[in-house]
C-alpha positions as CSV (number, residue, x, y, z in Angstrom):
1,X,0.0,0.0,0.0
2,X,1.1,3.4,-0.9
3,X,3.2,5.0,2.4
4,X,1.6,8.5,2.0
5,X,-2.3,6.6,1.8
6,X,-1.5,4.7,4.9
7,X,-0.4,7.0,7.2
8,X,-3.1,9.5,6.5
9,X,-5.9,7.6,6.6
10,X,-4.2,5.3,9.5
11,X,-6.4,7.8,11.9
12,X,-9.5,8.2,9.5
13,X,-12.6,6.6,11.1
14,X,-14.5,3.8,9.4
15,X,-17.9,4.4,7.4
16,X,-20.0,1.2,6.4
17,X,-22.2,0.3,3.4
18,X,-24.6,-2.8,2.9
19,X,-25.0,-3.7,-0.8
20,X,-26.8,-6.6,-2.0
21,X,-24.0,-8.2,-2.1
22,X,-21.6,-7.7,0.5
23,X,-21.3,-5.0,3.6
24,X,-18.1,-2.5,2.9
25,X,-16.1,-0.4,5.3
26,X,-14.3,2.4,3.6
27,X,-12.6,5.4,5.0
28,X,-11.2,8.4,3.2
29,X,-9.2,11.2,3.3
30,X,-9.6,14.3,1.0
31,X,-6.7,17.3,0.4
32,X,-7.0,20.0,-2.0
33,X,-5.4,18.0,-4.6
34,X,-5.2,14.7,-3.4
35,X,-7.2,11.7,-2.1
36,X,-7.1,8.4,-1.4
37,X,-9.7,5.3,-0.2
38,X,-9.6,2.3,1.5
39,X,-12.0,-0.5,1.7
40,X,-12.9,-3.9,2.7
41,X,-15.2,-6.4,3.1
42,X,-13.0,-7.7,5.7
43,X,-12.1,-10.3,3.4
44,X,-10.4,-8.2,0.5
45,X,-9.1,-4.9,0.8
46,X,-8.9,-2.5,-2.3
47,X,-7.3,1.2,-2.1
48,X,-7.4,3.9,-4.5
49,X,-4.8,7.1,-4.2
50,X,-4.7,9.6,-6.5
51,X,-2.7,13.3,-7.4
52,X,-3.6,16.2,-9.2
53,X,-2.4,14.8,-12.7
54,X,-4.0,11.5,-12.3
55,X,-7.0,13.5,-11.1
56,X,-6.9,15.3,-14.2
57,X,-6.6,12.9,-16.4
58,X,-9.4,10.4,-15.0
59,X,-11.8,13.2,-15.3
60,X,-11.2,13.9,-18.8
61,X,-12.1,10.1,-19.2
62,X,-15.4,11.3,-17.6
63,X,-15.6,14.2,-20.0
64,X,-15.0,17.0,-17.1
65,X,-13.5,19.9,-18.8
66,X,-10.8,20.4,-16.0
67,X,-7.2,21.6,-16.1
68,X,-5.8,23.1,-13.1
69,X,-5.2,22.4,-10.0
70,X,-8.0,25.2,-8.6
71,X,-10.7,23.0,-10.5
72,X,-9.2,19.5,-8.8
73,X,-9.8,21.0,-5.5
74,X,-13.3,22.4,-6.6
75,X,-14.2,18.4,-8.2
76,X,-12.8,16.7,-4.9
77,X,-15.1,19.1,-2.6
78,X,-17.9,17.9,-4.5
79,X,-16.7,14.0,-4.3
80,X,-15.9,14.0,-0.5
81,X,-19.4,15.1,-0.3
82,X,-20.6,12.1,-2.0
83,X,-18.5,9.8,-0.3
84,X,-20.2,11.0,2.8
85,X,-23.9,9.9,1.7
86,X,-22.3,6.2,0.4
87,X,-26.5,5.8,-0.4
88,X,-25.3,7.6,-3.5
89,X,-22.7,5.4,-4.6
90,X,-23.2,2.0,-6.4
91,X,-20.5,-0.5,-5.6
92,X,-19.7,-2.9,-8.6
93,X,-17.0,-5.4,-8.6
94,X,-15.3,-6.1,-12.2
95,X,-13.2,-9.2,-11.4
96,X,-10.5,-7.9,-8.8
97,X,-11.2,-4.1,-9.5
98,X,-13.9,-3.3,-6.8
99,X,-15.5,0.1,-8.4
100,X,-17.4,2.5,-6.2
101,X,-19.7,5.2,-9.2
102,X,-21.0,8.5,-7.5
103,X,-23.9,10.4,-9.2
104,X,-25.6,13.5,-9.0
105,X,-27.7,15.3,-9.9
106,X,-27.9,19.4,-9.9
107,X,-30.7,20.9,-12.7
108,X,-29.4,20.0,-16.1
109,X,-26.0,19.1,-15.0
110,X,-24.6,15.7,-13.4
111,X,-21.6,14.9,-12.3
112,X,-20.5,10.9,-12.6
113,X,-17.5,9.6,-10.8
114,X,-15.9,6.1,-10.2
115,X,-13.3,5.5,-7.9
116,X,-11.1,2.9,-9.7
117,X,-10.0,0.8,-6.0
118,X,-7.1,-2.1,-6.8
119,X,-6.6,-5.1,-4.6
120,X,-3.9,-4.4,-1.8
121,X,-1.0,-6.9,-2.1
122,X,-0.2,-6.8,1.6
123,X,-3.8,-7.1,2.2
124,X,-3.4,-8.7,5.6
125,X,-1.3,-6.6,7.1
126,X,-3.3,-3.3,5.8
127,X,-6.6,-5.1,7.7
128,X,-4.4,-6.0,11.0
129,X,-3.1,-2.3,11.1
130,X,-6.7,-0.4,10.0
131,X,-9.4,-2.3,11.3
132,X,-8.8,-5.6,13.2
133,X,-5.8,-4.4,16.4
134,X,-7.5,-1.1,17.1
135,X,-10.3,-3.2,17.5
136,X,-8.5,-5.6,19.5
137,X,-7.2,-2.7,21.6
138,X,-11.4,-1.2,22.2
139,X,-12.2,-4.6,23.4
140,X,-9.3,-5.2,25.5
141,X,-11.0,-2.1,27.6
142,X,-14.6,-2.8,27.6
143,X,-15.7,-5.3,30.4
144,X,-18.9,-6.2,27.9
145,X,-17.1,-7.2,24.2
146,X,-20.0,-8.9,23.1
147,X,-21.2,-6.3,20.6
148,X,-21.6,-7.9,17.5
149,X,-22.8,-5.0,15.6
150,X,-20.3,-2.1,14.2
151,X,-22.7,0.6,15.5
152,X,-21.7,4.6,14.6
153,X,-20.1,4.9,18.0
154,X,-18.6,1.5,17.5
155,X,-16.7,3.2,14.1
156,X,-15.6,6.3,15.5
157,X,-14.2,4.5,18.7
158,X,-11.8,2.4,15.8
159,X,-10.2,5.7,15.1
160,X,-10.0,6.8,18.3
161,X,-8.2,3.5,19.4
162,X,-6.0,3.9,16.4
163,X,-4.4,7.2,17.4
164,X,-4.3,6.5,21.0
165,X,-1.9,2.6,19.5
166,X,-0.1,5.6,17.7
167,X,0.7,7.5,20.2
168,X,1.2,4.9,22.8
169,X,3.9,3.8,20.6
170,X,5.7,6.4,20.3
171,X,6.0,7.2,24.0
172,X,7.0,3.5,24.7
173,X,10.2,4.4,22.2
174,X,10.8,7.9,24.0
175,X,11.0,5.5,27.4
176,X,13.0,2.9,26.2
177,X,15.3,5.8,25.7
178,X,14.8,7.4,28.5
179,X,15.4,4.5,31.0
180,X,17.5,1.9,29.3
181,X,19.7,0.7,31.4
182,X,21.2,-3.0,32.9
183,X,18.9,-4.3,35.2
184,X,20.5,-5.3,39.2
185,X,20.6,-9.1,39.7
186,X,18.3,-10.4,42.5
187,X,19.3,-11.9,45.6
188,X,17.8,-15.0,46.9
189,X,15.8,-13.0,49.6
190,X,14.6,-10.5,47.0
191,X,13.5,-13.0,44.7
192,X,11.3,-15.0,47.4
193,X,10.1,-11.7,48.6
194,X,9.3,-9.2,45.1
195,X,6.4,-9.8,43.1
196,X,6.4,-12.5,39.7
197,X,6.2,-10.5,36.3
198,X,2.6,-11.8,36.1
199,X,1.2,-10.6,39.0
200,X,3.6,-7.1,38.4
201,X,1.6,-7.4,35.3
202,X,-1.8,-7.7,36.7
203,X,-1.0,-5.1,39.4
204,X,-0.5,-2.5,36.9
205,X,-3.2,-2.9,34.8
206,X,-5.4,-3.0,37.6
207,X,-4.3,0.8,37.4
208,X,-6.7,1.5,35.0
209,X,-10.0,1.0,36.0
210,X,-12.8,0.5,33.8
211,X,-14.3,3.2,34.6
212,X,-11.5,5.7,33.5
213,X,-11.0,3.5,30.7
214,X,-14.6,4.2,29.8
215,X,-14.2,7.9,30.7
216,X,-10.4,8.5,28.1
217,X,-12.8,6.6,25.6
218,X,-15.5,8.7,25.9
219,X,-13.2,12.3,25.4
220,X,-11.5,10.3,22.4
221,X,-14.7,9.5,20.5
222,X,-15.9,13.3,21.2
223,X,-12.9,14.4,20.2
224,X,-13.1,12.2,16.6
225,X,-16.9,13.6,16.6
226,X,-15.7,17.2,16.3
227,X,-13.1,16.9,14.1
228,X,-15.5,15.2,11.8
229,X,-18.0,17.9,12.3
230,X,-15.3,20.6,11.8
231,X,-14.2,18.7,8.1
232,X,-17.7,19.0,6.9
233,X,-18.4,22.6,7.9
234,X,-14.8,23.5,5.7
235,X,-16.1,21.2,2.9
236,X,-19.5,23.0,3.2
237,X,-18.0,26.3,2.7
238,X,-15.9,25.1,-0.1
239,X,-19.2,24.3,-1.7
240,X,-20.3,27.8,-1.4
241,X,-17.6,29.2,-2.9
242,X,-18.1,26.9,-5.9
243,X,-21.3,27.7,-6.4
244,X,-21.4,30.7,-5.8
């Protein structure tokens, strides 16, 4: 998978469709001149990245008189908005090419877009990274894991479990770092007397409760909510100044 794709979109929460067919998970991310997708059935996993120049080029195979740069940003303002109503989008699959076509609709014009997404290669590890250990990581905290449905909340908690992984990790390294050292050698009386690496183990997990496990989770997903609300007012007024 492209480098750039996956590390934007490593945070991006998940949105799901039900076809007739299958049930999708995509997530997106949307710059003034880039974009890029990634789905899955949980099965397969497809992506789809493109630049201004490939951007420009697929739309004149959609017969979109565009040429700069100004009108890619103006075409992908209109595109995240139909990403974001995936009721509006009709997923086809042409053998390993999964194809997602957006339409609309405004007086007597219409736009028409299809977002070419290739099979991933390292498929597996794409799905570990983006879907299934942040989702390990939720479940590891909740005291009731037997949710079987991917609710809303359930989505916007994945991305919130993905940047907290993220960030975890990187204060783990600055530790390590920190506090590397050679550890003392135990006497006979100290080992009879200190605490095994298990129950060490247990004692400081039993740090965390569940309730301010609950609590950090509950500020993460709010946090996600607003900066989902604060894309689509930007998006909006990008719209306004298209149209206007």
């Amino acid at each position: 998978m492209d480098p750039w794709a996956n590390n934007v979109l490593m945070t991006k929460r998940w949105f799901c469709v039900e076809t007739s067919q299958d049930v999708y998970y995509i997530k997106h991310y949307f710059e003034s001149t880039d974009y890029c997708l990634l789905v899955t059935n949980l099965r397969q996993v497809w992506t789809d990245t493109a630049h201004a120049p490939d951007i420009i080029a697929q739309a004149h195979r959609h017969h979109l008189d565009i040429d700069s740069e100004d009108q890619v940003e103006q075409l992908l303002t209109e595109l995240w908005v139909l990403l974001n109503d995936l009721r509006r989008c009709e997923f086809q699959r042409d053998k390993d090419v999964l194809k997602i076509v957006c339409k609309e609709n405004k007086g007597l014009a219409s736009l028409t877009w299809s977002f070419e997404c290739q099979p991933v290669h390292d498929a597996s590890i794409v799905l570990y990274d983006h879907f299934i250990s942040p989702m390990l990581c939720m479940m590891s905290s909740k005291e009731d894991n037997g949710k079987k449905c991917l609710d809303d909340a359930w989505l916007t908690g994945l991305a919130a479990a993905s940047k907290a992984m993220a960030d975890a990790a990187a204060t783990a390294v600055s530790d390590k770092d920190d506090h590397e050292s050679v550890p003392d050698v135990p006497t006979k009386q100290e080992e009879s007397t200190s605490p095994s690496p298990i129950s060490s183990l247990s004692s400081s997990q039993n740090k965390e409760t569940p309730d301010s496990i609950a609590e950090e989770e509950t500020k993460s997903t709010k946090r996600f909510e607003e900066e989902i609300e604060q894309e689509r007012r930007q998006h909006r007024q990008k719209r306004k100044r298209v149209f206007r």
